[in-house]
DRENDOLUM-559908 format. One record per residue (C-alpha): x, y, z. Coordinates in steps of 0.05 Angstrom, whole numbers, plus 32768, in hexadecimal, padded with zeros to 4 digits. Layout:
# DRENDOLUM-559908
XYZ
...
//
This chain:
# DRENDOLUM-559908
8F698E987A62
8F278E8F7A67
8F1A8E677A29
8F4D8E307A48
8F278E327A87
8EE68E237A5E
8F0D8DEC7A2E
8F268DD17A70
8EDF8DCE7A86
8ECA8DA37A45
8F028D717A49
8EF28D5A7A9C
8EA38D5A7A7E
8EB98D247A46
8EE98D097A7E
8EB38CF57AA5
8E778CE47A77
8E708C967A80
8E818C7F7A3A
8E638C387A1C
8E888C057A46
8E7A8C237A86
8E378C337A75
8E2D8BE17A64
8E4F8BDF7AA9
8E228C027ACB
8DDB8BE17AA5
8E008B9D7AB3
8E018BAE7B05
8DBD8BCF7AFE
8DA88B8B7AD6
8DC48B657B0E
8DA38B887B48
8D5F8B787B2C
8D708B327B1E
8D868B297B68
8D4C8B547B85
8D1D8B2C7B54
8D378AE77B6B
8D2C8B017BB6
8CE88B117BA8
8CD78AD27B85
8CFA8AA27BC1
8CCF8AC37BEA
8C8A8ABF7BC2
8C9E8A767BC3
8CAA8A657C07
8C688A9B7C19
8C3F8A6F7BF3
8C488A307C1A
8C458A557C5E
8C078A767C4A
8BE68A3E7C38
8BFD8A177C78
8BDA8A4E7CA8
8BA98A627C7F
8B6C8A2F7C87
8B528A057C53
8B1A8A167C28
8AE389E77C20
8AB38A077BE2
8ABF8A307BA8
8A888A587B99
8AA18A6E7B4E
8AA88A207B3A
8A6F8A0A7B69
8A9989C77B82
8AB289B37BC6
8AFA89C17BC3
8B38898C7BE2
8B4589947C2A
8B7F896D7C48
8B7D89287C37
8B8688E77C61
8BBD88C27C3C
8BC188707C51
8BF8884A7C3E
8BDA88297C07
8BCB886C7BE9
8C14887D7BE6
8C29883B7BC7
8BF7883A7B94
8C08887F7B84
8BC6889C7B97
8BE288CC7BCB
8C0388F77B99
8BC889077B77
8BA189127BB1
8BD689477BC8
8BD689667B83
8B8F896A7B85
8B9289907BC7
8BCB89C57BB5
8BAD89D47B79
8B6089E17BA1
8B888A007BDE
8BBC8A297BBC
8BB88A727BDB
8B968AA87BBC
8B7C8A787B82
8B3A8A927B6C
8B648AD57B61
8B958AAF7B2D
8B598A937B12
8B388AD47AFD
8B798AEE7AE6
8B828AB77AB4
8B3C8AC07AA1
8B488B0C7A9D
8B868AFD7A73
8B5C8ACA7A43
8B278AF27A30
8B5A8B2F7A28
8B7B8B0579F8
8B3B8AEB79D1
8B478AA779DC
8B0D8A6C79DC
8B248A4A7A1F
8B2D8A5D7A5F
8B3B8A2E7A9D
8B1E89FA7A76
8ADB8A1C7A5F
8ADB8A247A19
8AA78A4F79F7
8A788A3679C4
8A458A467995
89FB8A5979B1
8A178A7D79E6
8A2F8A357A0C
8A6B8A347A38
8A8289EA7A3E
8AB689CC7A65
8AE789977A45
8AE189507A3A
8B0889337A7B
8B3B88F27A73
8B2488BA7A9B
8B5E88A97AD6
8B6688617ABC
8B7B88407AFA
8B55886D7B20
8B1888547AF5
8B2C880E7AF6
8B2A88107B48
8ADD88317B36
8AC587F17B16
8AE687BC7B3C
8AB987D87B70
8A8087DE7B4E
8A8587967B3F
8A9B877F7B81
8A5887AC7B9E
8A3287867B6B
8A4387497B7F
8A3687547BCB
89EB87657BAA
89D187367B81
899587437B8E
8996878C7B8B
897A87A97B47
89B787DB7B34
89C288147AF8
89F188427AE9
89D888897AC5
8A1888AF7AAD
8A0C88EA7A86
8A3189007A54
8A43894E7A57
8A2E89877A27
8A7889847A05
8A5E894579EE
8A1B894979D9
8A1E899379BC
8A63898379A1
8A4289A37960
8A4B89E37983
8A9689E3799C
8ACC8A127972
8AE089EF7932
8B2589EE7949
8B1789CA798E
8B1E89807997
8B06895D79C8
8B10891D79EC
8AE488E479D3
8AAD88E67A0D
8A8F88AB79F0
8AB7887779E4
8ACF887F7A31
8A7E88737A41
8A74883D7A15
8AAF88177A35
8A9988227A78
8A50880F7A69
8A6987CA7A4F
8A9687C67A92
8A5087CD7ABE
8A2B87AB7A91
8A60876E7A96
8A59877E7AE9
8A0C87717AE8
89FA87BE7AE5
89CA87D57ABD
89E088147A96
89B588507A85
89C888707A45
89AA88B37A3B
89D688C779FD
89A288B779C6
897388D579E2
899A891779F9
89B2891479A5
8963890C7990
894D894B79B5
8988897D79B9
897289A97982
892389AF79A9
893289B079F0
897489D07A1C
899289927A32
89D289BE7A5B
89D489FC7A70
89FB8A2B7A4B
8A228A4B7A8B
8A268A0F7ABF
8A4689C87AB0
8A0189A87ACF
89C889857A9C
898B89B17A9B
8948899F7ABE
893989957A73
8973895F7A6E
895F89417AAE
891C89317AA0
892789117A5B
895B88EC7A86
891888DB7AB9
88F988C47A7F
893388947A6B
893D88767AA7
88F288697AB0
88F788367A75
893C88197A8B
8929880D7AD1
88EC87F87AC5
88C7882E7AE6
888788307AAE
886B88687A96
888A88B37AA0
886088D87AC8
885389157A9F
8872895A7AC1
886989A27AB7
88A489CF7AB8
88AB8A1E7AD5
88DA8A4C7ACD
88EA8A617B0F
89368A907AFC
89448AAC7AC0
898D8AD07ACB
89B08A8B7ADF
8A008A847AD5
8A208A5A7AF3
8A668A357AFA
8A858A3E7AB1
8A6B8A827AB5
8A918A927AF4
8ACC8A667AE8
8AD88A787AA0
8AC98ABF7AA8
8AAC8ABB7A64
8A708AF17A5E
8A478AC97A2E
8A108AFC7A20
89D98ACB7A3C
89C38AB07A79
899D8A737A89
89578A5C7AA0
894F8A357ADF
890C8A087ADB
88F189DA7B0F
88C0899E7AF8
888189897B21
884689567B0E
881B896D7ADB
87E489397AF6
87E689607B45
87B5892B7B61
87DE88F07B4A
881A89067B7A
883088EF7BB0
885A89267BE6
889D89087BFD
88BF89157C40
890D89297C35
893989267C72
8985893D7C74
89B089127CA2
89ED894E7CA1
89B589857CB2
897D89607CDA
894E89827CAE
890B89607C99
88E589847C5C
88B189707C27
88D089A07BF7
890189867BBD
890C89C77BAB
89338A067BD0
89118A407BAC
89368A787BDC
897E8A557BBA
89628A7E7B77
89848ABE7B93
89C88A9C7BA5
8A0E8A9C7B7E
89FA8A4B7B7E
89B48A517B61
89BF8A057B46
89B389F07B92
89628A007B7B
896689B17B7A
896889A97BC1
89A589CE7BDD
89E589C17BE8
8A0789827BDF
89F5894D7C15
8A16890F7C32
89DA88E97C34
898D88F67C33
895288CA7C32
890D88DB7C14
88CA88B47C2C
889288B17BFA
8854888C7C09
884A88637BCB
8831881C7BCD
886F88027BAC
88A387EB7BE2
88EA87F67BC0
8924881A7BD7
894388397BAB
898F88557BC1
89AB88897B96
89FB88977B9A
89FE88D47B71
8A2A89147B57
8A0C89527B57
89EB89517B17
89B989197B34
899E89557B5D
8970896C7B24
895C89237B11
894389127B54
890389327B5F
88ED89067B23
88FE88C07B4A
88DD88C07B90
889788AE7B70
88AA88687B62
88C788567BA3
88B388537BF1
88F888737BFF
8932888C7BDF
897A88937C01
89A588CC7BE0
89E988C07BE1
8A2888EA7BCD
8A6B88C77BD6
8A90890A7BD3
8A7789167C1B
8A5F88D77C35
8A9088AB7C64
8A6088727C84
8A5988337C72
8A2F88237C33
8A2987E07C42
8A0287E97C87
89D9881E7C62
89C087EE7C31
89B987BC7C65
899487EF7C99
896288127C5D
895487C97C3E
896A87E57BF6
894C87C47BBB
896A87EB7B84
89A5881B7B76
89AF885A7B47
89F3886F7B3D
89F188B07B1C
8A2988DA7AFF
8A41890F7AC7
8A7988E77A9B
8AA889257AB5
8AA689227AFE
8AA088CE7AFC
8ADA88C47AD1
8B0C88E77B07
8AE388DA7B3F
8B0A88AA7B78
8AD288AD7BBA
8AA2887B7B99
8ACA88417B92
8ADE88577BDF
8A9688527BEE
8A8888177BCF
8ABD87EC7C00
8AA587BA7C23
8ABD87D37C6D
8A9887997C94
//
């Protein structure tokens, strides 16, 4: 009797022990609970996304890549039939999108974890360099650049006018990028647009040979920021001195002033390239022969005699050295004998190259079209400008679209 109770026991155990089918059955339902549940999630990351980023307000700077980001932009009508508007509004999504710095680092994190070269365009070279890639030019958005460079010309006969665009360290140091990286050709996009200004009536200012004669003496770029070197920008003094007919370089000693520099590849790659960089500033070797300047900011109201902001050493944006952050507009008086104007419409890496300049002219108007909304035509007018510097990385120009909106002719 009580063996058949146990046997009975053994046969409702098998009975109910799921067998294969209904153990697919179940893992199928189990499967399809976590498809639902993952679906639901992922609706509402996506509709979180756009909500956060409409209440949450827009930010203006990124520290890690040092750049003014996209805010909101004013879209006309021509914009949107000419297609413009679309980029403008990719442009801003992809500066505004929430919590992007954090994606950022992960994809760095997730780079370097996987031993790879590049990382959010950074790749990492020989010598310890981090460079940034060779950028496309926007064609059309380039053509619009020197229609209006032309049609500003023009308006100036008069008006000497040069255009310095520098080539980046992906190009010049292209003997130390990865042998399997390939890179845009940097050059032939210059060389077309120098025979575009040149056909315009502006006067170009081609460092490259010079750059390629000294890169093996003298640290043209530095090896964690996307800038030229104080180094670079005084052979690029020196240049320009002969182009613009300037004379003689005035001779200039240089200081180390920080020694534990990195800067925007650094923090943008996340690449820790096992050396820093040294931050120099120039002055006049020959102290008596120089002449002080008086530098006023139009966005601050500030007046100084100072082209460099020593205390900026200790800051996350130590490039700033070269007199601060990026402003609208600026003018600097120097009491020379000479009387030319000389107007300067500029990208950031004319901050370094500046200093060099003011020496040769009773005043110099700074301008940065990134941030500057008057009229350029009443400011040439109203300073009495007798000569113009455009000066730009090949990088940032080729996909830049606020000079050529600068340039119009509003009257």
């Amino acid at each position: 009797m009580e063996q058949k109770k146990k046997q009975n026991q053994t046969t409702e155990q098998k009975n109910t022990k799921p067998g294969p089918r209904q153990r697919r059955l179940a893992w199928k339902a189990a499967k399809d609970r976590f498809s639902r549940a993952a679906a639901v999630l992922f609706i509402v990351a996506l509709a979180a996304v756009p909500v956060a980023g409409y209440f949450l307000p827009d930010n203006s700077f990124s520290a890690e890549e040092n750049r003014m980001l996209r805010e909101w932009p004013g879209i006309s009508v021509t914009e949107y039939f000419e297609g413009r508007a679309e980029r403008k509004l990719e442009s801003y999504v992809e500066d505004q999108f929430p919590l992007r710095n954090g994606f950022i680092r992960m994809k760095s994190a997730m780079d370097m974890t996987a031993g790879m070269l590049e990382s959010n365009d950074v790749i990492k070279c020989e010598d310890h360099y981090l460079m940034e890639e060779i950028k496309t030019p926007d064609a059309a958005n380039l053509e619009r650049t020197v229609a209006a460079l032309a049609a500003f010309r023009e308006r100036y006969p008069k008006v000497r006018m040069y255009f310095l665009l520098a080539p980046n360290a992906a190009n010049i140091l292209e003997d130390k990028l990865p042998a399997t990286v390939r890179m845009e050709d940097q050059d032939r996009y210059m060389d077309a647009f120098f025979a575009a200004v040149s056909e315009a009536g502006i006067t170009p200012i081609d460092v490259r040979d010079a750059f390629r004669a000294n890169k093996d003496d003298v640290q043209l770029y530095y090896r964690t920021d996307h800038h030229w070197t104080s180094d670079g920008a005084y052979l690029a003094y020196q240049t320009a001195c002969e182009v613009m007919g300037l004379g003689k370089p005035a001779e200039y000693t240089a200081r180390v002033v920080k020694n534990d520099f990195n800067g925007t590849l650094y923090s943008r790659s996340g690449y820790t390239n096992g050396l820093s960089d040294e931050i120099k500033i120039y002055t006049m070797t020959d102290e008596d022969a120089w002449q002080p300047s008086v530098i006023y900011y139009a966005d601050t109201k500030e007046k100084t005699t100072e082209f460099f902001r020593l205390d900026n050493l200790e800051t996350k944006d130590a490039y700033s050295v070269f007199g601060g952050s990026n402003h609208p507009m600026y003018t600097i008086k120097t009491p020379v004998e000479i009387n030319r104007r000389l107007l300067i419409i500029k990208d950031s890496y004319a901050n370094s190259f500046i200093p060099f300049i003011p020496q040769y002219y009773r005043e110099v108007v700074v301008v940065d079209p990134r941030y500057y909304f008057e009229n350029i035509d009443d400011l040439m007018t109203s300073e009495g400008v007798t000569d113009v510097l455009f000066l730009y990385n090949a990088n940032t120009f080729f996909l830049d679209e606020s000079l050529a909106m600068t340039l119009v002719d509003e009257r």
